[in-house]
C-alpha positions in Angstrom: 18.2 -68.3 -54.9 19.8 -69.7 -51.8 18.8 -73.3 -51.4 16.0 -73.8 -48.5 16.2 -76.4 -45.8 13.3 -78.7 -45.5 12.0 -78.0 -41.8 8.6 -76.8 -40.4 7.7 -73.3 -41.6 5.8 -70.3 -40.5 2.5 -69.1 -42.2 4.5 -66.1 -43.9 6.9 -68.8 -45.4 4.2 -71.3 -46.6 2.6 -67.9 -48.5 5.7 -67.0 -50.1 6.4 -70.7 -50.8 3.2 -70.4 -52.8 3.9 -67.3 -54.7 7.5 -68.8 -55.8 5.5 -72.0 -57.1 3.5 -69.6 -58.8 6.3 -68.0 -60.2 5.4 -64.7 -59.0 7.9 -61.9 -59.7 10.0 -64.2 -61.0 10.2 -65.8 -57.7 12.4 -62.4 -56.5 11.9 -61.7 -52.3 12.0 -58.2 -51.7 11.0 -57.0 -47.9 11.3 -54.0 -45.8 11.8 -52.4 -42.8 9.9 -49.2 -42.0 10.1 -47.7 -38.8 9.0 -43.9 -38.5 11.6 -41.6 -36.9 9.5 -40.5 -34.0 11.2 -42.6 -31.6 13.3 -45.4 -30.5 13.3 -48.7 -31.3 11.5 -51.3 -29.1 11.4 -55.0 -28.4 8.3 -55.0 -30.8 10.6 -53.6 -33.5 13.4 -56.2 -32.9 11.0 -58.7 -33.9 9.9 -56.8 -37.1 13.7 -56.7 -37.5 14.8 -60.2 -37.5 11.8 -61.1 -39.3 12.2 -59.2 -42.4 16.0 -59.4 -42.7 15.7 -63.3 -42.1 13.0 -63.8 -44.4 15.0 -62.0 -46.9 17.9 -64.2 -46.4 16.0 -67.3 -46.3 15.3 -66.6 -49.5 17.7 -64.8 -51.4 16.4 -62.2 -51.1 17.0 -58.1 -50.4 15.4 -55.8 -47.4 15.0 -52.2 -47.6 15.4 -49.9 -44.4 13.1 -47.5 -45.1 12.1 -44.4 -43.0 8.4 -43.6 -43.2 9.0 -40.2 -42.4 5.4 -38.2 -43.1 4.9 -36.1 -40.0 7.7 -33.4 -39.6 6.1 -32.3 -36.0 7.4 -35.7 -34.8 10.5 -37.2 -36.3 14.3 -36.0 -36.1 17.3 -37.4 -37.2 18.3 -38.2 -33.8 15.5 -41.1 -34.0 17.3 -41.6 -37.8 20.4 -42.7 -36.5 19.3 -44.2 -33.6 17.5 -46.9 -35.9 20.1 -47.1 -37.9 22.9 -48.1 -35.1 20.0 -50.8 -33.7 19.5 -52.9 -36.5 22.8 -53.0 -37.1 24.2 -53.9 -33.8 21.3 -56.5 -33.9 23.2 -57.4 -36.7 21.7 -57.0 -40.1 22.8 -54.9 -43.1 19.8 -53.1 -45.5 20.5 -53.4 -48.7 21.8 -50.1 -50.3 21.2 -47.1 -48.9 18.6 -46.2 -46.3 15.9 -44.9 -48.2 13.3 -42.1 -47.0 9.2 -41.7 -47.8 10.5 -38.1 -48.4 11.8 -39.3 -51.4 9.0 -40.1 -52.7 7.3 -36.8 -52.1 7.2 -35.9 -55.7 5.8 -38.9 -56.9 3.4 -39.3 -54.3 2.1 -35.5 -54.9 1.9 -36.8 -58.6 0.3 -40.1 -57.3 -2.5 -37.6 -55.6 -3.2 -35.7 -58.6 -3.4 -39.0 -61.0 -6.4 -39.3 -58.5 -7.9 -36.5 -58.9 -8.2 -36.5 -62.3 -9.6 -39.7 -62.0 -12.4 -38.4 -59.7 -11.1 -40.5 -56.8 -9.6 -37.5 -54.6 -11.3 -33.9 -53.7 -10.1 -30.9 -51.1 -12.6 -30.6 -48.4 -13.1 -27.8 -46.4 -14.6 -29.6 -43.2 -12.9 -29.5 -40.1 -11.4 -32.4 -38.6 -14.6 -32.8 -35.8 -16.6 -32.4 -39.1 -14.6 -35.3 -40.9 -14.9 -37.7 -37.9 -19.0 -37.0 -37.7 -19.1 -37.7 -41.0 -17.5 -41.1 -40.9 -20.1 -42.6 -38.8 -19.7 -45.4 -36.8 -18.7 -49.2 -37.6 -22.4 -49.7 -37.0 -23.8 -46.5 -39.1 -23.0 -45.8 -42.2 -21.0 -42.4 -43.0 -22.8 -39.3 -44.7 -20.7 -37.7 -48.0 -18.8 -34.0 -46.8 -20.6 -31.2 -48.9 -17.6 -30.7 -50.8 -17.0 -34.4 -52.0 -18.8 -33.6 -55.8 -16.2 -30.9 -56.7 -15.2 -30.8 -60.0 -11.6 -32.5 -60.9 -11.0 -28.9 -62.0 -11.8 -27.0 -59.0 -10.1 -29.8 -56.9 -6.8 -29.6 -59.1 -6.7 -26.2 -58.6 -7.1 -26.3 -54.8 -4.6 -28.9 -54.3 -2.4 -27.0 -56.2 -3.2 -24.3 -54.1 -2.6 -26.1 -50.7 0.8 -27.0 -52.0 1.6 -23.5 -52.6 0.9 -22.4 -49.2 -2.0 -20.5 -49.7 -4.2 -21.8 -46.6 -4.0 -21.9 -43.0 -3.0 -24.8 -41.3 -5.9 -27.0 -41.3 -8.2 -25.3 -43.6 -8.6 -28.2 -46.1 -7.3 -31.5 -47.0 -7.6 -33.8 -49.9 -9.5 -37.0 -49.3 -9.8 -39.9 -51.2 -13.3 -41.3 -52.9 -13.5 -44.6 -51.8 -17.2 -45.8 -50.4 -18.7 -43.5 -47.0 -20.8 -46.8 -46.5 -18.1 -49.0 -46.2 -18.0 -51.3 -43.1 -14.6 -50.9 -43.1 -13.6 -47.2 -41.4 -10.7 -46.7 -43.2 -12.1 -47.2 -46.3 -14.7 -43.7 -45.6 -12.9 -41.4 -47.6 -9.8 -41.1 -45.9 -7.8 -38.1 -45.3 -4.5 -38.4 -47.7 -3.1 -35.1 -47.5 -2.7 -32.4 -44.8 -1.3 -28.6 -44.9 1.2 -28.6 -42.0 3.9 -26.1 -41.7 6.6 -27.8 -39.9 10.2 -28.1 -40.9 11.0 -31.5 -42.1 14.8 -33.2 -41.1 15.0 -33.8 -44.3 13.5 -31.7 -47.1 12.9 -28.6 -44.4 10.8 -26.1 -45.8 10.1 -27.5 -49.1 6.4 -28.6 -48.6 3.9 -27.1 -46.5 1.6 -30.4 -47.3 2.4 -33.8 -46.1 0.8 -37.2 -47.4 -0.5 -39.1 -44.6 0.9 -42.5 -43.3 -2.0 -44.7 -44.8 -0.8 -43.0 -48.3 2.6 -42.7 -47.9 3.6 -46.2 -46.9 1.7 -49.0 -48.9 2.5 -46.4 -52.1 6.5 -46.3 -51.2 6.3 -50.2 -50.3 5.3 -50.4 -53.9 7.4 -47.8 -55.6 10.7 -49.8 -54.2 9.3 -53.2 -55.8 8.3 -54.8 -52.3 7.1 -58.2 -52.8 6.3 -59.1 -49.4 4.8 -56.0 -46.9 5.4 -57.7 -43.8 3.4 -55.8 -40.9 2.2 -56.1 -37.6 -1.3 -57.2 -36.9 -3.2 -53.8 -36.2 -2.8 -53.2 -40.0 -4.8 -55.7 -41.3 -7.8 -53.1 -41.4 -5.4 -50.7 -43.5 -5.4 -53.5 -46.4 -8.2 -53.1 -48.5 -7.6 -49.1 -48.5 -3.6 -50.2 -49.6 -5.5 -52.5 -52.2 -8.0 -50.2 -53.1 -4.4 -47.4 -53.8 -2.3 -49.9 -56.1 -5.2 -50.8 -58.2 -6.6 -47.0 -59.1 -3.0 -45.8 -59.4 -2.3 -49.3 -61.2 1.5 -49.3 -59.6 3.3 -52.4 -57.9 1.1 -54.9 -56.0 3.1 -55.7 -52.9 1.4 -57.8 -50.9 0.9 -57.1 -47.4 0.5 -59.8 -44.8 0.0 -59.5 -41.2 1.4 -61.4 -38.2 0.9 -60.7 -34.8 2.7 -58.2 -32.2 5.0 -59.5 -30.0 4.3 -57.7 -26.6 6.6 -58.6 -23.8 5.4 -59.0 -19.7 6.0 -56.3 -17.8 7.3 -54.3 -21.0 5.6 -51.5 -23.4 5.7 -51.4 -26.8 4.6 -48.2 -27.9 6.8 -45.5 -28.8 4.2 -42.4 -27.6 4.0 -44.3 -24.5 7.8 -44.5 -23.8 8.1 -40.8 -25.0 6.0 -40.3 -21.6 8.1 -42.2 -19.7 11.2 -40.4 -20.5 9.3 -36.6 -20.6 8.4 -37.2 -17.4 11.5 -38.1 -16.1 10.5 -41.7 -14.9 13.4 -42.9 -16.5 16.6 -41.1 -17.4 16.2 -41.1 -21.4 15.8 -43.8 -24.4 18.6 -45.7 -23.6 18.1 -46.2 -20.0 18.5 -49.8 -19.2 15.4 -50.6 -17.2 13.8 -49.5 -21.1 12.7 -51.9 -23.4 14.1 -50.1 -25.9 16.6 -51.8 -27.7 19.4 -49.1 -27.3 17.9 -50.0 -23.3 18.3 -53.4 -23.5 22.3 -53.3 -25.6 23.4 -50.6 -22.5 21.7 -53.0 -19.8 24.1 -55.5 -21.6 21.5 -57.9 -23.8 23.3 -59.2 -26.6 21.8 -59.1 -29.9 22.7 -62.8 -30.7 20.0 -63.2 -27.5 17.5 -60.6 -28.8 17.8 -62.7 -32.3 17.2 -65.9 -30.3 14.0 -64.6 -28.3 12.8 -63.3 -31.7 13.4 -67.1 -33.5 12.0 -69.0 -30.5 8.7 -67.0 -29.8 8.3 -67.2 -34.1 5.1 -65.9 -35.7 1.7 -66.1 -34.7 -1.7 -64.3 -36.4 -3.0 -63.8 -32.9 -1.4 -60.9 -30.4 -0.3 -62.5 -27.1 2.0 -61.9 -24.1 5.4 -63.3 -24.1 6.5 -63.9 -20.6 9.7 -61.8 -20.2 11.0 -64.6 -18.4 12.0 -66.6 -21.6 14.0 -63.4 -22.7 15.6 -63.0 -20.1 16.8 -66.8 -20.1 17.6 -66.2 -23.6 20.1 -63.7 -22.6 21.7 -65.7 -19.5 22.2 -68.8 -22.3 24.1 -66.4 -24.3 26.0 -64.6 -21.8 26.6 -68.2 -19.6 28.6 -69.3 -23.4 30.6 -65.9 -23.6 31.4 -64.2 -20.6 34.9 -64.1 -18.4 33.6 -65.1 -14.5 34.9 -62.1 -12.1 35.2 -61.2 -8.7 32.7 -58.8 -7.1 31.2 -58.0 -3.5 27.9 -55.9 -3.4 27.3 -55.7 0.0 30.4 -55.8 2.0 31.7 -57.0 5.4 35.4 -57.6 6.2 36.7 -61.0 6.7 40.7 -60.9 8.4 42.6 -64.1 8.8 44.0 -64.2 12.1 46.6 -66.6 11.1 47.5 -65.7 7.9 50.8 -63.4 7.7 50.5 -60.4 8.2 51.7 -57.9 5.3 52.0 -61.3 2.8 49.9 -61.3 0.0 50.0 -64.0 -3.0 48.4 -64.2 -6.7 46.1 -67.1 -7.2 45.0 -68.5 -10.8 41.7 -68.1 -11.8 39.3 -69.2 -14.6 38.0 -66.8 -17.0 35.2 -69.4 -18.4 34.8 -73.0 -17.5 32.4 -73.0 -20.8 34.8 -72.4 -23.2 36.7 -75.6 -24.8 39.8 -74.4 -23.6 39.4 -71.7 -20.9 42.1 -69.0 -20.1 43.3 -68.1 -16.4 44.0 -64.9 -14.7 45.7 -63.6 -11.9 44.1 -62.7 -8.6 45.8 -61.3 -5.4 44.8 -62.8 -1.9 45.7 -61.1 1.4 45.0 -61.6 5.4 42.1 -59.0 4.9 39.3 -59.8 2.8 35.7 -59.0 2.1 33.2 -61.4 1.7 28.8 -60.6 1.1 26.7 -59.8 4.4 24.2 -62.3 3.5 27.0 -65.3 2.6 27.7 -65.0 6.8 25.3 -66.0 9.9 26.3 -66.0 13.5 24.0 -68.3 14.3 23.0 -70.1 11.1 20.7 -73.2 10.5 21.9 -76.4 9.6 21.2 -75.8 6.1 23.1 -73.2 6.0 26.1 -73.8 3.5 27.9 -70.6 4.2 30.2 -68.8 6.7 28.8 -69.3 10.5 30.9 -69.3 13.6 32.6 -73.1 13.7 32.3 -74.1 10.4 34.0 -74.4 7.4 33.4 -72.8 4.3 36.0 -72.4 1.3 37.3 -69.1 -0.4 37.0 -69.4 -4.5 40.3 -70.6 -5.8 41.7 -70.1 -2.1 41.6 -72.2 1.0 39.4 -73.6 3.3 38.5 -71.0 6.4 36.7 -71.4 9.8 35.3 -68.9 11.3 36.3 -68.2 14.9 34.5 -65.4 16.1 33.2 -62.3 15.0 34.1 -58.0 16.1 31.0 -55.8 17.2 30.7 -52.1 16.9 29.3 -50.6 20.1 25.3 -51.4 18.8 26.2 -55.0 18.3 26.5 -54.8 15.0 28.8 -57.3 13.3 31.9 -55.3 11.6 34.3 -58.1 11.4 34.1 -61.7 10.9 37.6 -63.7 12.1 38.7 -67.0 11.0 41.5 -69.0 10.8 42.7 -70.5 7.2 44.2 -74.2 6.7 47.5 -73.5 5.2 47.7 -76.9 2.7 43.9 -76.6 1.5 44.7 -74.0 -1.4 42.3 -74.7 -4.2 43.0 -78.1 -5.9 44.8 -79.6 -3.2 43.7 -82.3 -0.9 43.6 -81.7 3.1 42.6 -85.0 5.1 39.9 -84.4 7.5 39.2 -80.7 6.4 35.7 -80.5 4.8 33.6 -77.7 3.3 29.8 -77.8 1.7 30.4 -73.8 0.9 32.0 -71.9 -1.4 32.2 -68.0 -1.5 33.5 -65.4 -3.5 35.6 -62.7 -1.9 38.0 -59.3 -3.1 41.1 -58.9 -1.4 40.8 -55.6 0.7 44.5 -54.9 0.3 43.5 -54.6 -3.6 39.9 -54.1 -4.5 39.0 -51.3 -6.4 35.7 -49.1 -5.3 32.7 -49.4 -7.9 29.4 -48.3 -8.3 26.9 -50.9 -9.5 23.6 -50.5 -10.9 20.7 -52.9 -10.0 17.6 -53.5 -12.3 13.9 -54.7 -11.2 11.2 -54.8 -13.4 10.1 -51.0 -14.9 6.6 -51.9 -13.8 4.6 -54.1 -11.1 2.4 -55.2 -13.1 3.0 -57.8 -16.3 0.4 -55.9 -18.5 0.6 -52.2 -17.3 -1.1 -50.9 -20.5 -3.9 -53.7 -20.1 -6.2 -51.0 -17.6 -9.1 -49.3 -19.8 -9.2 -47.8 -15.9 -5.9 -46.6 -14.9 -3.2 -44.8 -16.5 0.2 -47.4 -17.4 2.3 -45.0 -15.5 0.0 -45.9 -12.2 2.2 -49.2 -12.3 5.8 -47.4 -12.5 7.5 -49.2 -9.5 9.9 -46.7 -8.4 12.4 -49.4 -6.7 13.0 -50.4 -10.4 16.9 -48.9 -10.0 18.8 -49.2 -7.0 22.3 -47.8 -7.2 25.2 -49.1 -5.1 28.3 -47.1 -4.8 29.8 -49.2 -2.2 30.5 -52.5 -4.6 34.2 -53.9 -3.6 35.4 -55.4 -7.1 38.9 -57.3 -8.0 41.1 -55.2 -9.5 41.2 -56.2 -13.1 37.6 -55.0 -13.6 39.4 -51.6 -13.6 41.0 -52.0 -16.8 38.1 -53.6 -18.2 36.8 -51.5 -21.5 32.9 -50.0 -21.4 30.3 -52.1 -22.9 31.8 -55.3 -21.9 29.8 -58.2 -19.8 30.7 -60.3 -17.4 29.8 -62.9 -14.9 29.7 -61.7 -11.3 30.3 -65.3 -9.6 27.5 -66.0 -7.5 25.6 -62.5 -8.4 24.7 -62.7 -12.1 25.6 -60.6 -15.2 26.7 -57.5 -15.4 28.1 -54.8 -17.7 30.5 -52.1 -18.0 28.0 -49.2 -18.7 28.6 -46.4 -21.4 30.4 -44.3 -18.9 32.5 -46.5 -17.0 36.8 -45.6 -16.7 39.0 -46.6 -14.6 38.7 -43.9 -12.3 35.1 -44.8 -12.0 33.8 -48.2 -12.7 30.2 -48.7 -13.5 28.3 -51.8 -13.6 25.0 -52.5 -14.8 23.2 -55.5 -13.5 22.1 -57.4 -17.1 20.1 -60.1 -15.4 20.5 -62.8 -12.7 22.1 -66.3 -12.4 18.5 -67.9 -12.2 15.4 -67.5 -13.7 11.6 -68.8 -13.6 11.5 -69.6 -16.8 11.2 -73.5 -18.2 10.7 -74.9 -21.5 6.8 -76.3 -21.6 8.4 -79.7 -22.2 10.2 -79.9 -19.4 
């Protein structure tokens, strides 16, 4: 066993402190992850992730990827590998192979009829509306179905029968015996199996029945020697019925313990919900990057040592709660401030001509890549009479306060010179289409000009040289922080349709041509961006990852 630094500990680490001290299992760690292939991976997951994979390690210990695949209607192996590619870009590595409940369908089948011969399982005839009457409510008890005294013979036979396709859809299922007067609803004879013809991505037409979830996942937790079940709050009601499985088919106890979801502002964590989103067309598909999916989040240009960082610093908690997004997202300007190469770029565009500089003379200036790094590397950028500069960075008549580009001040050019704007060019409607000023020829960057002052500096593309670019700006998916937190409205009444804006009239320096897809960078003065999926050279793309600035402040500060 790895050794275990002495530092403060989560509730989920004290307990399995405990059950080494107790020597239980030998003091072995086994965990899992077990999404269901119905769906993309969310931010919610990501914390599931990093928790079972790092609990693992903590320990010396193994995790299991595990697919919890029990509803064929739902799940495709397009959701299979799209797990698969998440946890490992957010950089963890399952032990073995990835393993499938549909492996397990044998055993489990034999699981069912070891309870039915105990007299803990029987077919019922009742309909679904029947079923749910007969449960009751959590404050009435729930009346035994008509068919819950059949004899083990009569119910091996049916079961038998149901797997060899000789009922409708529907017509019966088997339920287990547990207590109809239970305050616990999931303990009132639960439904464990159910006929549904669907083709399965994995084992296709080879069953027509199908164990439900509740049976399918404590029973496969224990069949792969889980010691720690590690799931999210809503499942602590599922427990005793788990509980109540392992000890009447006497099979591995894993222990399941619960800690709380980890909802996100302004974010959804529910995989039906985003489904809706997407079938509707609000967004363009899983991995569009205003989703907080985390395919979304990698194309939007997250990185995962971020996502891991937001998972360790929010930690564990036995209460649900709302994470502000705000810490997230200043998780991922941390990580992207230590590792990304500062560029040129101009969004919004208005030109910018010397008057004095000479005409047809352009000249490459050295650049930084990243001041962060211990020893930063340069690059080459060409400057020319003919420039472009942002709208909002000029102001005919401008404040005092104003730091930028106004007509008689100074202001000076990134790595360039010192300017002072001289005047301005209107089109017939007054509108400003040129701003002119005049450049000090001895104030290139680094050098000392007595007398010549500036409080500004802007970015800027040489004209001559900038490449066009389209560049994809993010706002928040929804307008309000907790869009699912209306009994009274529906989450999509809160879809703020500004959320993209695209701008296909971005000026960018001409080595973000050449730049490869799925790279980030610092837009100086803008924020981060990323080279989406589909950029090339012949059409670069940029997706806004998240700004320079953020709300967010540690609570000690």
């Amino acid at each position: 066993m790895s050794e275990i630094r002495e530092e403060s500990k989560n509730f989920i680490e004290v307990i399995i402190d405990e059950d080494i001290a107790a020597g239980k299992h030998g003091g072995r760690i086994h965990t899992r992850f077990p999404p269901e292939p119905n769906g993309y991976l969310h931010i919610g997951h990501a914390t599931a992730i990093c928790l079972n994979f790092s609990i693992a390690k903590k320990y010396g210990g193994k995790t299991n990827l595990r697919f919890d695949d029990t509803n064929p209607v739902t799940e495709d192996t397009e959701y299979v590998d799209a797990i698969k590619k998440d946890v490992q870009w957010l950089g963890f590595q399952w032990e073995g192979s990835e393993l499938y409940a549909s492996d397990y369908f044998d055993t489990l089948y034999g699981y069912a009829i070891k309870l039915i011969n105990k007299g803990l399982a029987y077919v019922d005839d009742s309909s679904a509306d029947e079923i749910a009457e007969q449960k009751g409510t959590p404050m009435q008890a729930g009346t035994e179905s008509p068919y819950r005294n059949r004899s083990i013979e009569e119910n091996l036979r049916l079961f038998e029968g149901m797997k060899a396709g000789e009922f409708e859809d529907g017509a019966k299922v088997l339920r287990a015996k547990v207590d109809m007067t239970s305050p616990n609803m999931h303990m009132r004879d639960p439904v464990i199996y159910r006929i549904k013809r669907a083709h399965h991505h994995r084992t296709g037409d080879q069953w027509c029945i199908y164990p439900m979830y509740d049976f399918a996942h404590g029973q496969s937790d224990s069949i792969e020697g889980i010691t720690h079940s590690l799931c999210s709050l809503e499942f602590r009601h599922h427990r005793p019925l788990y509980n109540w499985f392992i000890e009447q088919l006497e099979i591995f106890p894993s222990r399941q313990i619960e800690f709380a979801r980890r909802n996100v502002s302004y974010m959804i964590t529910s995989k039906r919900k985003l489904m809706k989103l997407v079938q509707e067309g609000l967004v363009t598909s899983w991995d569009d990057p205003r989703m907080p999916t985390i395919s979304g989040m990698r194309r939007r240009g997250y990185p995962a040592a971020a996502i891991r960082n937001f998972c360790d610093r929010v930690g564990m908690a036995k209460r649900d709660n709302v994470i502000e997004v705000e810490l997230l997202e200043a998780c991922v300007r941390e990580e992207l401030n230590a590792t990304t190469d500062r560029m040129m770029a101009v969004l919004d565009p208005i030109k910018l001509v010397i008057t004095n500089y000479p005409d047809g003379k352009s000249e490459q200036l050295t650049a930084i890549n990243n001041p962060e790094l211990e020893t930063p590397t340069t690059r080459e950028i060409p400057f020319s009479k003919t420039l472009y500069i942002e709208r909002a960075d000029f102001m005919e008549d401008a404040p005092k306060k104003f730091f930028r580009l106004s007509q008689g001040r100074n202001v000076r050019l990134k790595y360039a010179y010192i300017i002072h704007c001289d005047g301005v060019v209107k089109d017939k409607d007054g509108e400003i289409i040129e701003v002119q000023c005049s450049y000090y020829e001895n104030s290139r960057s680094g050098s000392d000009v007595s007398g010549v002052k500036a409080k500004g500096t802007l970015h800027w593309v040489s004209a001559e040289h900038a490449i066009d670019g389209q560049v994809n700006v993010y706002d928040r998916l929804f307008t309000d922080p907790e869009p699912t937190g209306h009994e009274d409205k529906d989450f999509t009444e809160f879809y703020n349709p500004d959320s993209l804006k695209i701008n296909k009239n971005a000026k960018l320096e001409p080595a973000l041509a050449q730049v490869p897809a799925k790279t980030a960078f610092q837009f100086m003065r803008l924020g981060y961006f990323y080279s989406d999926d589909e950029h090339t050279e012949a059409m670069p793309i940029f997706n806004k990852t998240v700004g320079l600035k953020g709300a967010w402040k540690p609570k000690n500060k």
